[in-house]
C-alpha positions as CSV (number, residue, x, y, z in Angstrom):
1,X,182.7,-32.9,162.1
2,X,179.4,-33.7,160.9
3,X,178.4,-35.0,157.4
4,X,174.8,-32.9,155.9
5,X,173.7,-34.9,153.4
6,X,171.7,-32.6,151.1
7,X,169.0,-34.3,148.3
8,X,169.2,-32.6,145.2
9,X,168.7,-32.4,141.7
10,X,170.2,-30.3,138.7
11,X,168.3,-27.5,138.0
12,X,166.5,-27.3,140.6
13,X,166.0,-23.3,142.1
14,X,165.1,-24.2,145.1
15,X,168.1,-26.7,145.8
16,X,170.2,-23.8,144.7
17,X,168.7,-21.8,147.4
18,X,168.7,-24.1,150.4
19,X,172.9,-25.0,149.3
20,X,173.1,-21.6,149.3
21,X,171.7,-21.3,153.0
22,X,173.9,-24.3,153.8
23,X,177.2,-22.8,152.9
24,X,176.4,-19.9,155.0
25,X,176.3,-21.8,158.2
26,X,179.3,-23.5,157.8
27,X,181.0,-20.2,158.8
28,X,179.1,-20.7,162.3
29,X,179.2,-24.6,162.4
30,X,181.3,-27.7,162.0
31,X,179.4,-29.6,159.1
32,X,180.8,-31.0,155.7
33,X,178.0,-31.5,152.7
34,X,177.4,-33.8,150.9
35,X,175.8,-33.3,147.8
36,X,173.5,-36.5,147.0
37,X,171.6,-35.8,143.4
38,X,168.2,-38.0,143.8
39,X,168.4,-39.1,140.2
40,X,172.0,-41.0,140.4
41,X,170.4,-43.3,143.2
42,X,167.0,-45.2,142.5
43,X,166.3,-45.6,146.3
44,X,167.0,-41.4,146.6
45,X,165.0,-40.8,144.0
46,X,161.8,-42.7,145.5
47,X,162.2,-41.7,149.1
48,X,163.0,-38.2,148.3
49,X,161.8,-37.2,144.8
50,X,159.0,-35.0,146.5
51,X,160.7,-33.7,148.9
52,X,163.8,-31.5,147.6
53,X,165.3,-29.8,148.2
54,X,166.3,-31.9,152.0
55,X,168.4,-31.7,154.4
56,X,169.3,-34.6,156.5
57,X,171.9,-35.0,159.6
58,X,171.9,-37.8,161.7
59,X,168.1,-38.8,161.3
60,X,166.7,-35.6,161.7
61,X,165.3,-34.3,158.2
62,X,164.0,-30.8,156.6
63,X,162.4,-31.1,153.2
64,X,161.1,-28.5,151.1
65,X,158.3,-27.8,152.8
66,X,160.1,-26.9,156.2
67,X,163.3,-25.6,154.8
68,X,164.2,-22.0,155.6
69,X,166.7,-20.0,157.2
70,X,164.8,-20.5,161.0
71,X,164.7,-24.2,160.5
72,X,167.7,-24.8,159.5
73,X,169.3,-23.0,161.9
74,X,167.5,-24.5,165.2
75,X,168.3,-28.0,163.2
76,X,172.4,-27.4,162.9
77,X,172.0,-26.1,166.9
78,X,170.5,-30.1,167.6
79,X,172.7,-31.4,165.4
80,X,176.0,-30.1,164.7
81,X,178.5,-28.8,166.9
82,X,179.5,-24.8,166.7
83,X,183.4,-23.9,165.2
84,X,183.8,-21.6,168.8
């Protein structure tokens, strides 16, 4: 099983959205998250404080700015085995 580590931050619409898109796929694929909120870690906070929400498995990464259902998808088929 792989681990998605998913930047966050409370309050944060479009976090809600892209967990949101997350839990969908996990019907399809074989992924845990984990839920990583940028202001409980200084080093988060600076590397990814522009960018959330972001997804990141293995060392492949989708911010905010490439984030969306397409995207996500074609990253989970590189990335992350199917449940089949």
């Amino acid at each position: 099983m792989a681990t998605i580590h998913f930047y966050t931050k409370k309050a944060c619409l479009l976090c809600n959205e892209a967990k949101f898109m997350l839990e969908f796929f996990q019907d399809e694929y074989d992924f845990e998250i984990r839920e990583c909120d940028i202001y409980t870690n200084d080093l988060w906070l600076e590397e990814y404080q522009l960018l959330i929400p972001c997804v990141k498995v293995n060392n492949a990464i989708l911010d905010a700015s490439q984030l969306n259902w397409q995207t996500l998808k074609i990253l989970l088929d590189q990335h992350v085995g199917n449940k089949k």
